[in-house]
N, C-alpha and C positions, 0 to 999 in steps of 0.2 A: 463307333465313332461319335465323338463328341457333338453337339450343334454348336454354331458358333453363341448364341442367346448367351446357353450356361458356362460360357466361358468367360473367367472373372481377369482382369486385370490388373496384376499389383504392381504397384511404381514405389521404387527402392530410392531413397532420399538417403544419401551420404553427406556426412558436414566432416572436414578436416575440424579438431580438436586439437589444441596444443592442452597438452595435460602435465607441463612443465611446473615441479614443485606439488602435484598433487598425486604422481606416480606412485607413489609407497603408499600413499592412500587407499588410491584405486587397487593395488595389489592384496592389501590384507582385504577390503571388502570385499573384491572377487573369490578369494580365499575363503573367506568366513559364510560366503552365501552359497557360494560352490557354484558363481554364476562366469560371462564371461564379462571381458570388460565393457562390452556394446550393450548389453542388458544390463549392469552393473549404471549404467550413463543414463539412459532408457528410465529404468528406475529411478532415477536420482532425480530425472525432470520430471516424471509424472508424480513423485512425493512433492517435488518443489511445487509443483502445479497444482496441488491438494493446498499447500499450506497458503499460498497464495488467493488463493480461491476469495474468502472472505476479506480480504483486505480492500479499505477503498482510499484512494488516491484523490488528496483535496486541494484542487486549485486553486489559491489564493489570488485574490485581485487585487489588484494596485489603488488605494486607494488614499487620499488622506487624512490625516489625525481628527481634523474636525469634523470631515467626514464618515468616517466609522466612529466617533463620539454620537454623532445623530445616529446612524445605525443601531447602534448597541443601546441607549436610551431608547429608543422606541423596542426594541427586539424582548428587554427586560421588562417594561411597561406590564404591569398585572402579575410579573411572576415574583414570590415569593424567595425563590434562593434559585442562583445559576452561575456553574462553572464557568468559568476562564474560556478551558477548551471548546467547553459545549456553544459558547460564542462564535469564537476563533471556524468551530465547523459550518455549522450553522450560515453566519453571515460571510465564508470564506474569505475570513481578514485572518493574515499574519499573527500570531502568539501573541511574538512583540510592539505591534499596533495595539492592541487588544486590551495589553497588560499596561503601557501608557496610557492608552485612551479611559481605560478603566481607571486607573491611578488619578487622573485630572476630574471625573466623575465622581469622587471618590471627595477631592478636594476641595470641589465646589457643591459637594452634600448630597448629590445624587445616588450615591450607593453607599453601601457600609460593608466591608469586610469582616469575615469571618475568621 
C-alpha cells in the first residue's frame, strides 16, 4: 500500500475550444503527426510559447511633440548616428511622434538624415 507522501496529485484543466474554420487544419496536422487533436493544440501553444518567448511589448507614453523633441535632442546628444526606432524604443514615444518630432529637428538643423 501506497503512503499518502508519494502520492502525486494531478489537476486536469479543460478549456471549450471553438475550432470553427480551422477544423480541416487541425484534421491534416493530427493526420500528418499521427497525434490527437488535444496534443495536436497542446503543441500548437507550447510552439506559440517558444516563439513568443523573445518578443518584448513596448509601452508607449503619451506625450507631447515638443516634449519628445527635448527628449530625443538630449537622448541623441554625443551620438554619432541613431535610428528612428531605436528612439521610438528607447524613450518609449510613438514612431509617429518620433518621426515628426525628428522631422522639425531636422528643420531647425539639429539633425541630418541619412
Amino acid at each position: 500500500m501506497q503512503k499518502l507522501e508519494n502520492i502525486i496529485e494531478t489537476k486536469r484543466v479543460v478549456y471549450p475550444v471553438d475550432i470553427t474554420g480551422v477544423g480541416t487544419l487541425l484534421e491534416k496536422i493530427c493526420n500528418k503527426l499521427t497525434m490527437s487533436k488535444a496534443e495536436a493544440i497542446r503543441e500548437a501553444i507550447k510552439h506559440y510559447a517558444e516563439y513568443m518567448e523573445g518578443f518584448e511589448v513596448v509601452e508607449y507614453r503619451h506625450i507631447s511633440k515638443t516634449r519628445a523633441k527635448k527628449e530625443i535632442s538630449n537622448y541623441i546628444k554625443g551620438k554619432t548616428r541613431v535610428a528612428a526606432d531605436e528612439i521610438s524604443n528607447a524613450l518609449r514615444i510613438d514612431m509617429s511622434i518620433v518621426n515628426e518630432a525628428m522631422l522639425e529637428l531636422w528643420q531647425e538643423g539639429w539633425v541630418k538624415p541619412e
